[in-house]
One Martini backbone bead per residue (centre of mass of N, CA, C, O) as a GRO file, in nm:
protein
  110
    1UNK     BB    1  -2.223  22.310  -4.389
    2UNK     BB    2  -2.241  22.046  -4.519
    3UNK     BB    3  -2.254  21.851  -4.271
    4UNK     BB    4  -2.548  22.033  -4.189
    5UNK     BB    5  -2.668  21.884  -4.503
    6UNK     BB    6  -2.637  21.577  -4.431
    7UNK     BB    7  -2.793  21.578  -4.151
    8UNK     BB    8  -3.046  21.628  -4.257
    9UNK     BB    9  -3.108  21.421  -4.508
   10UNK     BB   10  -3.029  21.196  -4.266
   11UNK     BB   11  -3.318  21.265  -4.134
   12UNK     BB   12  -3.545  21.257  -4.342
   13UNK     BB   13  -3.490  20.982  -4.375
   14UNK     BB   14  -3.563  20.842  -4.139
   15UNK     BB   15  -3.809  20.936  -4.122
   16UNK     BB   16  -3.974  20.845  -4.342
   17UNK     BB   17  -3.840  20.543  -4.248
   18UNK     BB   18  -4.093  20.533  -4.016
   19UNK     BB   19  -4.328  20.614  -4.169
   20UNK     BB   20  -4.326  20.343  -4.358
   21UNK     BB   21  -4.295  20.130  -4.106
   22UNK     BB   22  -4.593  20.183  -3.967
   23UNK     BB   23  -4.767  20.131  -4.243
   24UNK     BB   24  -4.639  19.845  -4.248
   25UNK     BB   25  -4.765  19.762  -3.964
   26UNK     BB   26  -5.050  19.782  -4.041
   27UNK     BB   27  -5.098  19.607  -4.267
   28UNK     BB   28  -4.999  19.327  -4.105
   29UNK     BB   29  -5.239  19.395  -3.877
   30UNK     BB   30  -5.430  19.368  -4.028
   31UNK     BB   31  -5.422  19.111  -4.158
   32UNK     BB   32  -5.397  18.936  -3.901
   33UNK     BB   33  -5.690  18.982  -3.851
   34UNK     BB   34  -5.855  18.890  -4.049
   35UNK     BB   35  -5.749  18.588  -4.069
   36UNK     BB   36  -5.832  18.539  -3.800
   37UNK     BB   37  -6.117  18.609  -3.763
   38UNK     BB   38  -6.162  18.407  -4.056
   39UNK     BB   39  -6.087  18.126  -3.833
   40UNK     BB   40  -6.262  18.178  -3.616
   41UNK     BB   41  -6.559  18.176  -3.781
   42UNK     BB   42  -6.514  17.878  -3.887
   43UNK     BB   43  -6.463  17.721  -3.639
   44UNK     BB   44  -6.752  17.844  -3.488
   45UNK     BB   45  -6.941  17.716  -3.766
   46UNK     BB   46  -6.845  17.405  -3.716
   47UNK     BB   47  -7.001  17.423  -3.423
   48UNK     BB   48  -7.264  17.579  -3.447
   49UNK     BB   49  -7.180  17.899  -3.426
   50UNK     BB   50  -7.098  18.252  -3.435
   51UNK     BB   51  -6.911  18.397  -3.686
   52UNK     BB   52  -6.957  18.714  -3.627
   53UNK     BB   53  -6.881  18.681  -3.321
   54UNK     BB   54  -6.596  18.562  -3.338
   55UNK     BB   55  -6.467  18.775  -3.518
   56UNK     BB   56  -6.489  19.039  -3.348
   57UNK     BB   57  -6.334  18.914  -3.099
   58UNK     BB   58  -6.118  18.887  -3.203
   59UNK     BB   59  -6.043  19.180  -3.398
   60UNK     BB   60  -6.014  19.348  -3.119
   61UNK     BB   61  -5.788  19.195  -3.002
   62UNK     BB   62  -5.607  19.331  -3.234
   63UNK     BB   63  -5.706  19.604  -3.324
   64UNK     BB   64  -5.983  19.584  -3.486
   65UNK     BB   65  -6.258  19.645  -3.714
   66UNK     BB   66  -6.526  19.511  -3.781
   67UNK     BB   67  -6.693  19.579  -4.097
   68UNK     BB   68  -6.762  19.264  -4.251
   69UNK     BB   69  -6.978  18.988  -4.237
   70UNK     BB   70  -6.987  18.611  -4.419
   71UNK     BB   71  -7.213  18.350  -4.479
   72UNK     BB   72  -7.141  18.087  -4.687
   73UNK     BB   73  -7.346  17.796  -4.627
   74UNK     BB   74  -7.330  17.533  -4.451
   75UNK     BB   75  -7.168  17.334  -4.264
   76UNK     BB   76  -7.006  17.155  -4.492
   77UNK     BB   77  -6.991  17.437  -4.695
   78UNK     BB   78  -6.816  17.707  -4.668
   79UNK     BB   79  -6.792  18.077  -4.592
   80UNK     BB   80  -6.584  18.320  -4.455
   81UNK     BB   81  -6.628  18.673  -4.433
   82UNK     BB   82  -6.360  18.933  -4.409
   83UNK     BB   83  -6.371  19.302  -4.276
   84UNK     BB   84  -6.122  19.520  -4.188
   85UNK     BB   85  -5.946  19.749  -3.976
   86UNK     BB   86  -5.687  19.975  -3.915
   87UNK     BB   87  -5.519  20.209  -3.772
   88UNK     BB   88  -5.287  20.472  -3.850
   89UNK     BB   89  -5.015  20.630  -3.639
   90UNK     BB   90  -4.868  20.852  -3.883
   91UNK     BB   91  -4.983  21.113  -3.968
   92UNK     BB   92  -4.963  21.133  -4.298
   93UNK     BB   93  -5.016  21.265  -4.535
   94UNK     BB   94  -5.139  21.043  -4.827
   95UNK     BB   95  -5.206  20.841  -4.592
   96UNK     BB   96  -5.384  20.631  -4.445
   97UNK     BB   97  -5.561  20.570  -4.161
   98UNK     BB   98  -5.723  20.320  -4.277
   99UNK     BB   99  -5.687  19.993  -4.303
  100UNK     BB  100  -5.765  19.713  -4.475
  101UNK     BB  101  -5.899  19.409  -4.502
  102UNK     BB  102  -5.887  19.063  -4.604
  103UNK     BB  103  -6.051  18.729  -4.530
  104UNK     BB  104  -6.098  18.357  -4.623
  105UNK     BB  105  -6.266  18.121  -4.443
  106UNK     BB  106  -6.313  17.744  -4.507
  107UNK     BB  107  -6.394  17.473  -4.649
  108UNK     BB  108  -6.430  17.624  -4.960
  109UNK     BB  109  -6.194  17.777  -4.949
  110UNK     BB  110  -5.908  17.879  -5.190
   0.00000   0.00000   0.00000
């Protein structure tokens, strides 16, 4: 009996610990979305582009969703805010199901 309550423990602990690297990789995915895709507007406005045509079309190949994009300066001076969602897919009660991120690139970003 002892040996099948050690063995649930150590079952709920595996799922636990899957359920949160999950939810851990969901976030890392988001961040490197939000990144690209403000890397990517910044990188298309500087050469005369739409930068939050090219930051959508990163962060959907990235598996995320462009929530809001903004370009702040001139040519020479700019900033590109982009803001991501990504879904997290561990369908877990009081863990959000979509994780968001934030990233700023351009000349003037620091």
């Amino acid at each position: 009996m002892l040996m099948i309550g050690i063995m649930m423990v150590v079952l709920l602990l595996a799922l636990v610990g899957m359920c949160l690297a999950g939810y851990l990789v969901a976030v890392h995915r988001a961040r490197a979305a939000a990144d690209l895709a403000a890397l990517s507007g910044a990188a298309t406005y500087a050469v005369g582009g739409d930068s939050c045509g090219a930051a959508t079309r990163v962060a959907l190949r990235n598996g995320a969703r462009l929530v809001s994009c903004d370009t702040v300066g001139d040519r020479v001076d700019f900033v590109v805010t982009v803001r991501v969602e990504v879904r997290s897919a561990t369908g877990v009660q009081g863990l959000p199901t979509r994780i968001p991120a934030v990233a700023h690139a351009g000349s003037g970003a620091q």
